[in-house]
C-alpha positions in Angstrom: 163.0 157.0 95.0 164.9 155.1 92.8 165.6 152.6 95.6 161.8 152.4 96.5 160.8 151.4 93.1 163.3 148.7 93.0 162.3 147.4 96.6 158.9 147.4 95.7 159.4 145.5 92.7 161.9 143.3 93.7 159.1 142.0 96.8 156.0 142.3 94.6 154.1 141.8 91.6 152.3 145.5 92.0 153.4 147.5 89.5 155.0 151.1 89.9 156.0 153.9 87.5 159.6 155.0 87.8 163.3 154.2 87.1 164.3 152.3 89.4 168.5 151.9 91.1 170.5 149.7 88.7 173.9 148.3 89.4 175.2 144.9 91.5 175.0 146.6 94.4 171.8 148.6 94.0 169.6 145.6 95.6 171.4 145.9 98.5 171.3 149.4 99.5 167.3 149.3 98.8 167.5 147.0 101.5 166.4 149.8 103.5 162.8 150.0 102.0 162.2 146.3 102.8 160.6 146.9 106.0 158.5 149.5 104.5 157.3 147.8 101.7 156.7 144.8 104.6 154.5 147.2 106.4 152.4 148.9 103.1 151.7 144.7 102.3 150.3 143.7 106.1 148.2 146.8 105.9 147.1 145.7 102.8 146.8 142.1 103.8 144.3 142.9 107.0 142.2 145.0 104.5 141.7 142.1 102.5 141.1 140.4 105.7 138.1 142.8 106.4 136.5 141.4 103.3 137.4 137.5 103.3 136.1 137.1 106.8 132.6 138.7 106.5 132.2 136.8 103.5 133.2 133.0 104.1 134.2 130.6 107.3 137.5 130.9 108.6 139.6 128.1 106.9 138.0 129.5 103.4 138.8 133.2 104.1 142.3 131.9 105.3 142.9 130.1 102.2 142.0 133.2 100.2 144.3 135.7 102.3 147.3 133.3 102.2 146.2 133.2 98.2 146.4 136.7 97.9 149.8 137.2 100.0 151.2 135.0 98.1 150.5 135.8 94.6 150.9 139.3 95.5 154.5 138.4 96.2 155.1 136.6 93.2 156.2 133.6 95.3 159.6 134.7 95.6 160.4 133.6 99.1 158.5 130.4 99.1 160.7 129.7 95.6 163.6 130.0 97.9 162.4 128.2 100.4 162.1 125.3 98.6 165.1 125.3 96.4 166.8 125.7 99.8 165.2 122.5 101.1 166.2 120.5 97.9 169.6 121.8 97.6 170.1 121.0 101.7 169.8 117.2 101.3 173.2 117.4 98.7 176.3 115.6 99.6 178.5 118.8 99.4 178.2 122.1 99.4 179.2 122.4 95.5 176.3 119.7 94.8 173.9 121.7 97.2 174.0 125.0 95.3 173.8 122.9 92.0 170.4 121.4 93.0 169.2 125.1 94.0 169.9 126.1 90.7 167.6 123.6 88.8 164.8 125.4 88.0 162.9 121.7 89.4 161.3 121.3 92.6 162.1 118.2 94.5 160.6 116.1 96.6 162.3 118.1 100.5 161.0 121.5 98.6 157.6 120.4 97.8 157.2 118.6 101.5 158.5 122.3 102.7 155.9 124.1 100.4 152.8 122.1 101.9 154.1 122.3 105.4 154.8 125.7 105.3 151.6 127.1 103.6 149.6 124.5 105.9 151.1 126.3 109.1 149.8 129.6 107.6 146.7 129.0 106.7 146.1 126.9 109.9 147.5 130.0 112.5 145.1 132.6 110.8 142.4 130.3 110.7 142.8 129.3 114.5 143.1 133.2 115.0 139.9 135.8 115.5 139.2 139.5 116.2 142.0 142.0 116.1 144.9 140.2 117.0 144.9 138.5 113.8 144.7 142.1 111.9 147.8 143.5 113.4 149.5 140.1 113.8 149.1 140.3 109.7 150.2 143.8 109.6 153.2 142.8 111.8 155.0 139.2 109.7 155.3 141.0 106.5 157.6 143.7 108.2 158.6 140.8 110.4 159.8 138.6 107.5 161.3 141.6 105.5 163.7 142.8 108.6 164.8 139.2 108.7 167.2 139.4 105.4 168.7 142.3 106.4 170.3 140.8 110.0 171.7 137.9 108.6 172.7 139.7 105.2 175.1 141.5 107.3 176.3 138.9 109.5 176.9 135.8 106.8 178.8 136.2 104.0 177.9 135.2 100.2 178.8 131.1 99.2 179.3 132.5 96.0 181.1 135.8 96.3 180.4 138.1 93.2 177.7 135.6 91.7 174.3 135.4 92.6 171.5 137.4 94.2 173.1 136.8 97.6 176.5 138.2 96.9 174.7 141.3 94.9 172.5 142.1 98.0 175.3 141.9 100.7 177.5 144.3 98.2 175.4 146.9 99.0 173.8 146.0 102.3 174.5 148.9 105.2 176.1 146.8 108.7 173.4 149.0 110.1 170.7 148.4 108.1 169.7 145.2 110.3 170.0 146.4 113.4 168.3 150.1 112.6 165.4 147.9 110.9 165.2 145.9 113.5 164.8 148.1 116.6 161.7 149.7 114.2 160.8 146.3 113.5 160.4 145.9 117.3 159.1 149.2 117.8 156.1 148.4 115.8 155.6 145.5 117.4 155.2 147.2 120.3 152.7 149.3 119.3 150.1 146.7 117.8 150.4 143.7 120.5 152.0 145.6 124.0 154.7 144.3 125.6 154.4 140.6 124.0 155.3 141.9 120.3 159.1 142.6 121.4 158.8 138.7 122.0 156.9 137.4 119.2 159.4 139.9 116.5 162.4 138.3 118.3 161.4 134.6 118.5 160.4 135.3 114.4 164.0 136.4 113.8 165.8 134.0 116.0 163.9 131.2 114.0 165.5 133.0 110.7 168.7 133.2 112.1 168.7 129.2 113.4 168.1 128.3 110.0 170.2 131.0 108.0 173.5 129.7 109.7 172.6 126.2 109.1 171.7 126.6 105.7 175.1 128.5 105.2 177.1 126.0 106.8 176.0 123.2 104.8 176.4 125.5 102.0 179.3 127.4 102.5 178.1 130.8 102.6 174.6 132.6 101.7 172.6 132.4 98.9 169.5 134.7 97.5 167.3 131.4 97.8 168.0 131.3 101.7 167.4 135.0 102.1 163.4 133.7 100.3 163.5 131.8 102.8 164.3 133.2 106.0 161.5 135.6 105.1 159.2 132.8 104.9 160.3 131.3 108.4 160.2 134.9 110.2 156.5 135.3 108.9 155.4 132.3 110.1 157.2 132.4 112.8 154.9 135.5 113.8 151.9 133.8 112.9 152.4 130.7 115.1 154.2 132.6 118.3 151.0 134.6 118.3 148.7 131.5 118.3 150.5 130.2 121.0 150.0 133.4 123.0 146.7 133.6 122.3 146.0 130.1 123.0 147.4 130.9 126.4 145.6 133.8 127.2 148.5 136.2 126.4 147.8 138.2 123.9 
């Protein structure tokens, strides 16, 4: 359990009772409980969903869902996100991961912010009915996979220093694959045979912009695992606009 409590906290602000895994390896192997902690949040998500959307238009209960997802998270992942953007436009890779460490957002991370939360809040205000309920319940798990398959397959820029070296210490090789056939399983079972498509076009996204982000930097960093998670949700959100839009889904 001690694992559990540590996911939970590590990916959200609600608080739970408990000791939770210590050690620099401990984030990693509670890497396991991402996905499931993924999946308690989109069923929480399309519950507030049920409330936003009989109560206001759709761009306003949009902007409140997104609101809530996000505080709810703490704003980890978008923090990466944009210290990722910043630290990308460096001259070298020491200079890169020196920008991502200043606690100051710059002008490529707040561009990436609005962009990003724009996207979001656009998809699930475009989106109606039930697809959008289990299309909500699907990114979070979506998103939370995502760390895990390119955890395993990059190594750390900064081996034995940082959240990204202390995560891949303890991360399983199979904990991205295992998650990710579940990951896909799921998908399955709330949007038919067009989930498998939407999950993999989410993660491919992640993975595009993980191996570019550690080639400019050298290796990966905690701030691009934020924001691969970021990237694989939307990712979900707008490959299931664009099937909708056609009549797909």
């Amino acid at each position: 359990m001690g694992s559990l409590i540590l996911a939970v906290r590590f990916l959200t602000l609600v608080p739970v009772p408990g000791r939770e895994n210590q050690g620099a390896s401990a984030l990693g192997r509670a890497a396991w409980w991402f996905p499931v902690v993924g999946l308690l949040l989109g069923v929480g998500l399309a519950g507030v969903l049920l409330v936003t959307r009989t109560l206001f238009p759709p761009l306003v209960a949009a902007v409140l869902l997104v609101a809530v997802w996000k505080v709810v998270t703490g704003g980890i992942h978008l923090d990466g996100l944009a210290d990722s953007l910043d630290g990308l436009a460096g001259r070298d890779p020491a200079r890169r991961l020196a920008i991502m460490r200043d606690s100051r957002i710059g002008v490529f991370g707040a561009i990436g912010l609005i962009l990003c939360l724009f996207l979001v809040v656009a998809a699930l205000a475009d989106l109606s009915g039930s697809v959008r309920a289990r299309l909500l319940v699907l990114a979070p798990v979506v998103g939370r996979v995502a760390p895990l398959l390119v955890g395993g397959w990059l190594r750390p820029a900064t081996p034995g220093q940082g959240l990204g070296a202390a995560f891949a210490a303890g991360l399983s090789r199979w904990a991205g694959p295992l998650s990710g056939l579940a990951g896909l399983a799921l998908a399955g079972a709330l949007l038919g045979p067009w989930g498998a498509a939407i999950a993999g076009v989410a993660w491919g996204l992640a993975i595009l912009w993980a191996g570019f982000a550690a080639r400019r930097l050298g290796g990966l960093t905690g701030d691009v695992l934020g924001a691969v998670v970021e990237l694989a949700e939307l990712g979900v959100l707008l490959a299931g606009a664009a099937l909708v839009r056609r009549g797909m889904l």
